[in-house]
C-alpha positions in Angstrom: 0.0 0.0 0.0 1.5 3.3 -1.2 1.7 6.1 1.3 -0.4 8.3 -1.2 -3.4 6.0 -1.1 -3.3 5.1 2.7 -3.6 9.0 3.4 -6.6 9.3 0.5 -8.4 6.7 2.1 -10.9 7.5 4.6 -10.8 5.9 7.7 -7.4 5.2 8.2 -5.1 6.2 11.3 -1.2 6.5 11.1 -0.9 2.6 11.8 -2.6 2.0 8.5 0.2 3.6 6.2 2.3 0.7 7.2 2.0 -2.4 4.6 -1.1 -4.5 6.0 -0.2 -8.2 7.7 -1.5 -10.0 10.6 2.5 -9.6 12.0 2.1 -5.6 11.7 -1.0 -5.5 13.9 0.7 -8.3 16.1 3.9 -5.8 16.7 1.6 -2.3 16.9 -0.5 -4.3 19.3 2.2 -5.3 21.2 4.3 -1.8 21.1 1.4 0.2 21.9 1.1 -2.2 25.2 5.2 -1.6 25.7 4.4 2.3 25.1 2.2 2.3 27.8 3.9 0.5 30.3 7.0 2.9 29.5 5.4 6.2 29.7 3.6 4.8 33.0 7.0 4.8 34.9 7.4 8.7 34.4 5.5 9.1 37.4 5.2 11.6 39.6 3.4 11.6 43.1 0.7 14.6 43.4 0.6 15.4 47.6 -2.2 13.6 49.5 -3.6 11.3 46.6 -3.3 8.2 46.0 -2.6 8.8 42.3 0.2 9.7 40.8 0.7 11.9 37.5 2.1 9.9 34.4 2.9 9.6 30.7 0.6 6.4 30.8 -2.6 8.5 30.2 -0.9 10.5 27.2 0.5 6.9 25.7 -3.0 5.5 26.0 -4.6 8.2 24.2 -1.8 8.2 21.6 -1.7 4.9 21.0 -5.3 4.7 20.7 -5.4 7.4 18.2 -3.0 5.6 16.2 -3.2 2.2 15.9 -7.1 2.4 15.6 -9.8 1.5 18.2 -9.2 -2.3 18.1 -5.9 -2.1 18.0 -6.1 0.4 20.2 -8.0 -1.5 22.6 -6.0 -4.7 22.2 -3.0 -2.9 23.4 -4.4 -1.6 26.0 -6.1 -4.9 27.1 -2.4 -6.3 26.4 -1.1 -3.4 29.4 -3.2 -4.2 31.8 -3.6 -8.1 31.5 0.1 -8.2 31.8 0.0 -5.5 34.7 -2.7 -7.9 36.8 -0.5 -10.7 36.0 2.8 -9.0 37.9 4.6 -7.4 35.0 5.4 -4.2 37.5 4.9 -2.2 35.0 1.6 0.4 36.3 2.6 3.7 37.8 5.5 3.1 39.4 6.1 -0.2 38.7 3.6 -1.4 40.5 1.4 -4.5 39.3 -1.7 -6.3 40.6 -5.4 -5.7 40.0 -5.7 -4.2 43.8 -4.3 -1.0 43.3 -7.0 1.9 44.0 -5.7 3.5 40.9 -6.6 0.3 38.6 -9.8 2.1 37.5 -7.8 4.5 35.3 -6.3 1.4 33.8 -9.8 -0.2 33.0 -11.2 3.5 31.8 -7.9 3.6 29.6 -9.3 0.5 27.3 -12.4 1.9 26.9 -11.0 5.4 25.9 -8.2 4.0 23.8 -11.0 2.7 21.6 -13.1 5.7 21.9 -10.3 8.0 20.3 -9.3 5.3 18.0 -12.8 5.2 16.7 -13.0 8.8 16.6 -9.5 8.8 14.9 -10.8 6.7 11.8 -13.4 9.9 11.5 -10.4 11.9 11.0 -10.4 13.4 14.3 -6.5 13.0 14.7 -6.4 15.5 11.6 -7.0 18.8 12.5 -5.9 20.5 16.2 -9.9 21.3 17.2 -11.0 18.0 16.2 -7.6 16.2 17.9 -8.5 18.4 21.4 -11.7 17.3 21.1 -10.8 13.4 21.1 -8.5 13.9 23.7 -10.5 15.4 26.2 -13.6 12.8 25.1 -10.7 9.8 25.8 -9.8 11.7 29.7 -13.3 12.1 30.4 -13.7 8.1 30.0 -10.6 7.8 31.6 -12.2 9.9 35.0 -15.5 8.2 34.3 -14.2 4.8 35.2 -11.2 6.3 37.4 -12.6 8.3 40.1 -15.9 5.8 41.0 -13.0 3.3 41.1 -10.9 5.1 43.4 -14.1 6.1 45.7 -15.0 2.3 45.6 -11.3 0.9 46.7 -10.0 3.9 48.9 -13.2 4.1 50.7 -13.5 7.7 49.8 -17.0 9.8 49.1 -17.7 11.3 45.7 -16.3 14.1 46.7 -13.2 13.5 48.1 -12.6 10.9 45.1 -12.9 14.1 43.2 -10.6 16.1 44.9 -7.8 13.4 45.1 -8.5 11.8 41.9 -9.5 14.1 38.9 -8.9 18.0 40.3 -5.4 17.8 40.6 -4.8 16.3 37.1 -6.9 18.7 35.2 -4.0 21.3 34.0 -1.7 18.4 33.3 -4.3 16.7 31.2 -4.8 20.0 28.9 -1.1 20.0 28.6 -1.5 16.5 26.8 -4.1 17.5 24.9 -2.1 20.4 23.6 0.4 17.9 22.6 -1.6 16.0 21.2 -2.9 18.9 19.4 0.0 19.8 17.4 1.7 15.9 17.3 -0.4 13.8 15.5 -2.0 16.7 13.0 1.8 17.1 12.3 2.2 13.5 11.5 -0.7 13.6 9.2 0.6 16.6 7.2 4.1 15.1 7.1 2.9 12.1 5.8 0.6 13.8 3.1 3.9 15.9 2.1 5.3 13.0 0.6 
């Protein structure tokens, strides 16, 4: 598949400029899921919560947006899967299912596939429409998150709130920013050539 044509043809994400095979969606699948469990060990503690800022948020989104939503998803069902299973590679490099922070994990799958869907509308092609995405994928993320958190830490709503999504809130418009200007980029790179 010629560069030209993947970036004519609607619905494709970045992953899809790369020569289809059942061994390319094996290796995006499994470096989206190595991505993730890299950008999750820039960690940094935020005072009296329980959760920690990361990359592994921004590497979810990303990878979501690029690789698709199913492959988007499989990675991130890859991450976590091997996270449960003791790979120590959550915030941290922590692993286990019992974390009260493992609700961002589960609400990364299902953004991960949001974005990717929304990505294969051509969302990851203009700034607006990328910020938009992105802030869609964070709101999943929270949506799952901070119940999560309440549930395991034994917190009320609003104290979930205050530990789990308040502090985050200017980091996670930093990434969408990013995000803003990196993959439009990409696309207008690739269509350059």
């Amino acid at each position: 598949m010629s560069t030209a044509t993947a970036t004519a043809r609607p619905g494709a994400v970045l992953a899809d400029l790369l020569p289809s095979s059942r061994v390319r969606d094996v290796a995006l699948v499994l470096g989206g899921a190595v991505l993730t469990g890299l950008a999750a060990q820039l960690s940094v503690p935020v005072p009296h919560s329980p959760v920690p800022v990361t990359g592994q948020t921004f590497a979810a989104l990303l990878v979501g947006t690029s690789l698709g939503a199913r492959r988007g998803f499989l990675s991130l069902a890859l991450y976590a899967l091997a996270g449960v299973t003791g790979v120590p590679w959550f915030a941290g490099g922590a692993s286990g299912a019992g974390m009260v922070s493992f609700g961002y994990v589960l609400g990364m799958l299902l953004a991960a596939a949001a974005v990717g869907a929304l990505a294969r509308r051509g969302a990851d092609r203009s700034p607006l429409r990328m910020a938009v995405a992105m802030i869609l994928g964070e709101a999943i993320i929270y949506a799952v998150g901070v119940p999560y958190l309440a549930l395991a830490a034994h917190l009320s709503a609003s104290q979930a709130i205050s530990l789990g999504l308040t502090p985050f809130l200017i980091g996670d418009a930093l990434k969408a920013a990013l995000a803003m200007g990196l993959l439009p980029a990409a696309w207008k790179l690739v269509d350059k050539r």
